[in-house]
Backbone as numpy.savetxt, mean C-alpha at the origin, in Angstrom:
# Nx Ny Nz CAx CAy CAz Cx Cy Cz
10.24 14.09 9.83 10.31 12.92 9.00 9.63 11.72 9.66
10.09 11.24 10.68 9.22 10.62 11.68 7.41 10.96 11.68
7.49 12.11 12.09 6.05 12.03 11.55 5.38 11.63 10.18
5.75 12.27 9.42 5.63 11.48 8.12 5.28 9.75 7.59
6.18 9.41 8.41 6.66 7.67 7.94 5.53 7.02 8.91
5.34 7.92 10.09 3.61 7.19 10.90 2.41 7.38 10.34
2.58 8.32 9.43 1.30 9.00 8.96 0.64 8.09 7.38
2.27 8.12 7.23 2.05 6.87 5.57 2.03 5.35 6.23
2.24 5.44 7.38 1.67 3.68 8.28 0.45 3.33 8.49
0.09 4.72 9.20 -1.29 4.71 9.52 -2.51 4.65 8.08
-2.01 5.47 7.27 -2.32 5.40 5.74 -2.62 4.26 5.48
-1.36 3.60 5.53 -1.25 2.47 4.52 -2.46 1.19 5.17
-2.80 1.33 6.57 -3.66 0.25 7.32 -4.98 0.69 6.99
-5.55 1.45 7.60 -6.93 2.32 6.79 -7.20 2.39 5.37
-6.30 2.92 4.59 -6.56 2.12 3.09 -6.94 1.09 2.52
-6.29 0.14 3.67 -6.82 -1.13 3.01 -7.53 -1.97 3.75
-8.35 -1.15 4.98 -9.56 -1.86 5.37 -10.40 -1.40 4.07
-10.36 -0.14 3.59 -11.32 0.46 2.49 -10.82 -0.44 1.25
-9.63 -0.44 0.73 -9.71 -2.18 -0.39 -10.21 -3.22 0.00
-10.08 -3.71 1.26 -10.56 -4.96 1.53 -11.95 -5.12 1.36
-12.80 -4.08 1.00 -14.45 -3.88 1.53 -14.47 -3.76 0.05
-13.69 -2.37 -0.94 -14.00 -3.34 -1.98 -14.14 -4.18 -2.75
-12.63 -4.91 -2.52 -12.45 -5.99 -3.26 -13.17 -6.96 -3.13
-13.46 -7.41 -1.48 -14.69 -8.11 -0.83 -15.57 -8.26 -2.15
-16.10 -6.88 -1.77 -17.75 -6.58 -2.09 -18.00 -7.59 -4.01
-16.66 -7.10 -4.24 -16.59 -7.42 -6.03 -16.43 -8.75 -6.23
-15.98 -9.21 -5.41 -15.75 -10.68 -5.23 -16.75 -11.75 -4.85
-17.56 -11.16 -3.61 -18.71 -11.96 -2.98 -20.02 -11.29 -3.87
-20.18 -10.24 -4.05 -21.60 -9.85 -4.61 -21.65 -9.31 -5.90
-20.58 -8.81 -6.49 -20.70 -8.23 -7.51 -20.22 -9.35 -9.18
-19.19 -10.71 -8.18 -19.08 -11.30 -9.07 -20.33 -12.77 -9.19
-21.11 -12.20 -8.86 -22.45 -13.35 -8.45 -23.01 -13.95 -10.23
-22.53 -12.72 -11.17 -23.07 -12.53 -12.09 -22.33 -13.98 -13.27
-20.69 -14.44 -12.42 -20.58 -15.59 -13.42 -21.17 -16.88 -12.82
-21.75 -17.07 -11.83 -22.46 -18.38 -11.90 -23.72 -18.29 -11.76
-24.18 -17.27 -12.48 -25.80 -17.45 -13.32 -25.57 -17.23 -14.74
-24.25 -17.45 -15.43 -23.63 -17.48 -17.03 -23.87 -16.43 -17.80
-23.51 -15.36 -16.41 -23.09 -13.99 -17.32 -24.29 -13.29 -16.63
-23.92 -11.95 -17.02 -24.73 -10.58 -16.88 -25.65 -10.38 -18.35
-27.32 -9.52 -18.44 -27.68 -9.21 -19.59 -27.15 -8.38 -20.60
-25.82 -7.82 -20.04 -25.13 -6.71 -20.57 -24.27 -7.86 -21.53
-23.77 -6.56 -22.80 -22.96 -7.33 -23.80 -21.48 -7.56 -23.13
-20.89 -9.17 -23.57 -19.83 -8.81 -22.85 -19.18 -8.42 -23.61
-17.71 -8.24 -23.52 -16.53 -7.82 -23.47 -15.34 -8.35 -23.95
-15.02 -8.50 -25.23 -14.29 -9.65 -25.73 -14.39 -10.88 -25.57
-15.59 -11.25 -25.66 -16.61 -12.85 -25.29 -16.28 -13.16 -23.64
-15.58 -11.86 -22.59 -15.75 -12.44 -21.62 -16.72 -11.58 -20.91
-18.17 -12.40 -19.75 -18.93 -11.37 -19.28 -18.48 -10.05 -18.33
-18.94 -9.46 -17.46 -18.59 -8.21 -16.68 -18.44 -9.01 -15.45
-18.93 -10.03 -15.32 -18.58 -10.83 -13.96 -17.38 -10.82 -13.74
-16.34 -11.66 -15.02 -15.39 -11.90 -14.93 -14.47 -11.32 -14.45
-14.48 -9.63 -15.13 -13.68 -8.76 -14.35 -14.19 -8.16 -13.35
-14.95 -8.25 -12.49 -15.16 -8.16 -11.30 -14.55 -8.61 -10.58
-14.85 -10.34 -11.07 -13.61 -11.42 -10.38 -12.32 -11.15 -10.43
-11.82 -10.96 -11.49 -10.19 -10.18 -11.37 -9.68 -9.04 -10.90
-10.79 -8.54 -11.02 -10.44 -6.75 -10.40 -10.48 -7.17 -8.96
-11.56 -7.91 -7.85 -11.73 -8.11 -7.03 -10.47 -8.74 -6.16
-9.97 -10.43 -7.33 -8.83 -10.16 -6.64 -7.73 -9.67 -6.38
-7.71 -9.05 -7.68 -6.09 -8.18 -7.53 -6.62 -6.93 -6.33
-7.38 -6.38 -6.12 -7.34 -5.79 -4.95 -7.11 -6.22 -3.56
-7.74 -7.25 -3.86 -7.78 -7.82 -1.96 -6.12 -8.36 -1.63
-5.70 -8.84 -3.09 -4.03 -9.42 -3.32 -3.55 -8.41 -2.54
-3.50 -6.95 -3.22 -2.83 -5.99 -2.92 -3.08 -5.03 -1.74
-4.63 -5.17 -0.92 -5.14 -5.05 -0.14 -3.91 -5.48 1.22
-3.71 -6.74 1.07 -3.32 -7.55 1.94 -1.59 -7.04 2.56
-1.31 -6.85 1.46 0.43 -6.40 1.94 0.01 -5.11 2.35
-1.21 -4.09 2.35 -1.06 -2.90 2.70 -0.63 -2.65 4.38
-1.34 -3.43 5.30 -1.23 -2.94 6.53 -0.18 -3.96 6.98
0.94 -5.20 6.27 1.79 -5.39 6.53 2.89 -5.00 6.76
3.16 -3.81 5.91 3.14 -2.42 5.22 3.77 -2.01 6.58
2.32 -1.46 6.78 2.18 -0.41 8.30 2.87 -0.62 9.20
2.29 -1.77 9.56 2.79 -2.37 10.51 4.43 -2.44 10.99
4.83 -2.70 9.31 6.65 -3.13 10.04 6.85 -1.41 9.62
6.73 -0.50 9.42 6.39 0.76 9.71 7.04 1.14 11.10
5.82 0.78 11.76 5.98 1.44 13.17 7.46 0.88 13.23
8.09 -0.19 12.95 9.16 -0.37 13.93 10.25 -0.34 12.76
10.45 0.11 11.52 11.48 0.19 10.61 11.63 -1.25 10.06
11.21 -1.56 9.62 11.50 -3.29 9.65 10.13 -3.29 8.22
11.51 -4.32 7.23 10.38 -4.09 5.54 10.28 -3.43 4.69
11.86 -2.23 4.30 11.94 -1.33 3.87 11.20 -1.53 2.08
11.69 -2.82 1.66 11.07 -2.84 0.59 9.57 -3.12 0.36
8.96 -3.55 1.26 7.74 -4.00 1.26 6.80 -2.82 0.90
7.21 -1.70 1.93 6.52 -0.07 1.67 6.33 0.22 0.44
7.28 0.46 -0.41 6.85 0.90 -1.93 6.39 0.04 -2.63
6.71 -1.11 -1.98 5.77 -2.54 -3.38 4.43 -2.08 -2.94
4.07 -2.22 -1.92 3.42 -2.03 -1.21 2.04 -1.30 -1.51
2.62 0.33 -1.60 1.78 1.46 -2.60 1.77 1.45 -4.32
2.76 1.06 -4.46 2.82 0.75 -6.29 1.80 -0.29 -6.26
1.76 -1.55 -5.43 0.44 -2.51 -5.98 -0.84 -1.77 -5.67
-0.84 -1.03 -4.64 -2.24 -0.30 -4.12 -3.08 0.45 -5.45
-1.72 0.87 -5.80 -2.48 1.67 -7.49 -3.74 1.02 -7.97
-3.89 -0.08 -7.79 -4.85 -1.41 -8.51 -6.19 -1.14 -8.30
-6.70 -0.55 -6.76 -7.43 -0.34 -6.08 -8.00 1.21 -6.90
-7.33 1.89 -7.67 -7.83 3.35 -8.20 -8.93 2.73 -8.83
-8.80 1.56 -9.96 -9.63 1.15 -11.00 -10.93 1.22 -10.83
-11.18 1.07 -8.98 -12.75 0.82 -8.92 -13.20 2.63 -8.64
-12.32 3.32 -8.84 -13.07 4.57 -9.26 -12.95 5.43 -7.46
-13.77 4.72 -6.66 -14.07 5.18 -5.58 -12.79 5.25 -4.54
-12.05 4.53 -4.90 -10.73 4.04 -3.98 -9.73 5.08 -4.93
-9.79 5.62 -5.62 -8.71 6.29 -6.40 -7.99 7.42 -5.43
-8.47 8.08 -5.19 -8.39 9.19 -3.82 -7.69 8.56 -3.24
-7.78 7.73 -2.23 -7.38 7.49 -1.33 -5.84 6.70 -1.38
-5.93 5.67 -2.81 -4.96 5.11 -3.16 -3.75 6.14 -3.88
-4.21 6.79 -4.56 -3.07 7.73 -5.03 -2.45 8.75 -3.89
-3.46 9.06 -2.70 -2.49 10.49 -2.07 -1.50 9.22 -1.53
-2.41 8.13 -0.59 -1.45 6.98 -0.17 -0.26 6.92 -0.84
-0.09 6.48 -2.48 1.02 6.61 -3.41 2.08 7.72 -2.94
1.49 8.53 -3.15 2.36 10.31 -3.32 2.81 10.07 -1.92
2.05 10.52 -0.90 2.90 10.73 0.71 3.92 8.91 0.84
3.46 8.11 0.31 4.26 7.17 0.36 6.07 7.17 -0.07
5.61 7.82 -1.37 6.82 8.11 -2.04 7.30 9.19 -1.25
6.92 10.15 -1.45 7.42 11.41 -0.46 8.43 10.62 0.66
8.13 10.05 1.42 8.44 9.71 2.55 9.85 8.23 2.58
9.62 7.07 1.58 10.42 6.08 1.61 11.62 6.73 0.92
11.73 7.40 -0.12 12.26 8.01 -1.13 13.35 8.88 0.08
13.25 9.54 0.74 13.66 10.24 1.76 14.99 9.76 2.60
16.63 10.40 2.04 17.97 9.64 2.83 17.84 9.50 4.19
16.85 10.08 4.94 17.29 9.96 6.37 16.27 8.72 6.24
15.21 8.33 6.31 13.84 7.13 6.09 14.92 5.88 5.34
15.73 5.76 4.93 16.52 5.05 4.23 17.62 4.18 5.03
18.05 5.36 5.68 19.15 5.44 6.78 18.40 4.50 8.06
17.10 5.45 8.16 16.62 4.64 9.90 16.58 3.09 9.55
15.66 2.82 8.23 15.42 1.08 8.14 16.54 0.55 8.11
18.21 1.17 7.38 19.69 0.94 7.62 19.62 0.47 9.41
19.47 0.87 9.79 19.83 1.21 11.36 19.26 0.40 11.75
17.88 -0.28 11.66 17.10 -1.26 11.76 17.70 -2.15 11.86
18.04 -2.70 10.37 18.98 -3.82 9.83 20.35 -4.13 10.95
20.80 -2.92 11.11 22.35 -2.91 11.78 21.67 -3.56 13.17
21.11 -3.47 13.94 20.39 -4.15 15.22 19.90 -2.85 16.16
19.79 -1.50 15.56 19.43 -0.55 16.75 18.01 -0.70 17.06
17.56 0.23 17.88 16.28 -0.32 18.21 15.45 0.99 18.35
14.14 0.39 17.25 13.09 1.32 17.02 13.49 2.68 18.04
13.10 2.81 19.26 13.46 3.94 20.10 14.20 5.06 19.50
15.61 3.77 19.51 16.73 4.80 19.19 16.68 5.74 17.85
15.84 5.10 16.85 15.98 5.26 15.47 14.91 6.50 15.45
13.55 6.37 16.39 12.83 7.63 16.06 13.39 8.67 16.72
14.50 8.44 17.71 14.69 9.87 18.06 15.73 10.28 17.63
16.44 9.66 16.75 17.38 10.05 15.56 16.85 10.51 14.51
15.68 10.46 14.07 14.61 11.23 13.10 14.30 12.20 13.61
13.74 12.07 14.73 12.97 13.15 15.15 14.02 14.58 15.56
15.80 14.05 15.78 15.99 15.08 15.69 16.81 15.59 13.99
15.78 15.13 13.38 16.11 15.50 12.10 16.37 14.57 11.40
17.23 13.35 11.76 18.19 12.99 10.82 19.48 13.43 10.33
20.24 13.93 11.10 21.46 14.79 10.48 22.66 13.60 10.46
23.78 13.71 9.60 24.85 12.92 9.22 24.19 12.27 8.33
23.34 12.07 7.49 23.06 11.18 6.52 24.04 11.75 5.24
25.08 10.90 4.52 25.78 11.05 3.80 24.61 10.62 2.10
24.34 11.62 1.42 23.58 10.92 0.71 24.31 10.45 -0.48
25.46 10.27 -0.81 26.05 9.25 -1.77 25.91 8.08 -1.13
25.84 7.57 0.19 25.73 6.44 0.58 24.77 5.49 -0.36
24.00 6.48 -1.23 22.62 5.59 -1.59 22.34 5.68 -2.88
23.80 6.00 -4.09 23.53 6.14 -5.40 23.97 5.13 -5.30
């Protein structure tokens, strides 16, 4: 399980150097197209293709941004809710097509993993004041005693 919860950390930081590059990219070069008053292409409910560039751009980099915050309190159990907001906003990042891959397995092993009574329990343990150490090698040897009514 432990392994797991490093693997959707490590995930979650690398993912979103790859959002950050696109959202970047849509933002600085691709939305170039609204301050020359539009693209030659027809727009889109009277708004041009710039525009949603511009929006697509930032809702990625938005969601970009909590990804490796993510990670980060990861390594040490700390942010339990942040993780799944976390990958549910990442979804955003599929739209540009190329990031879809990467954002959805992110999703899936994400869920896999937060979703999980013992992963539930350690960030518990967190909270209570134990310390990272103690908590991965209480995973690592399984996780056992997790009462899972504790968590309906």
């Amino acid at each position: 399980m432990l392994t797991l919860l490093r693997v959707v950390s490590i995930t979650q930081i690398c993912v979103a150097l790859l959002e950050l590059f696109a959202g970047g990219s849509m933002l600085f070069v691709l939305s170039g197209s609204v301050e020359d008053g539009g693209s030659p292409s027809r727009p889109l409910f009277g708004v041009g293709p710039g525009y949603y560039m511009l929006t697509m751009g930032t809702a990625i980099v938005a969601a970009a941004i909590l990804r490796p915050l993510s990670g980060i309190l990861g390594f040490t159990f700390r942010g339990y809710l942040l993780g799944p907001v976390s990958i549910t906003l990442g979804l955003v990042s599929s739209l540009t097509l190329f990031c879809a891959p990467t954002s959805v397995i992110c999703f899936i092993l994400g869920l896999i993993a937060y979703l999980q009574a013992p992963v539930r329990e350690a960030y518990a343990m967190r909270r209570r004041g134990e310390s990272p150490r103690d908590i991965a090698a209480w995973l690592e040897g399984g996780g056992r005693g997790v009462d899972e009514r504790v968590f309906d």
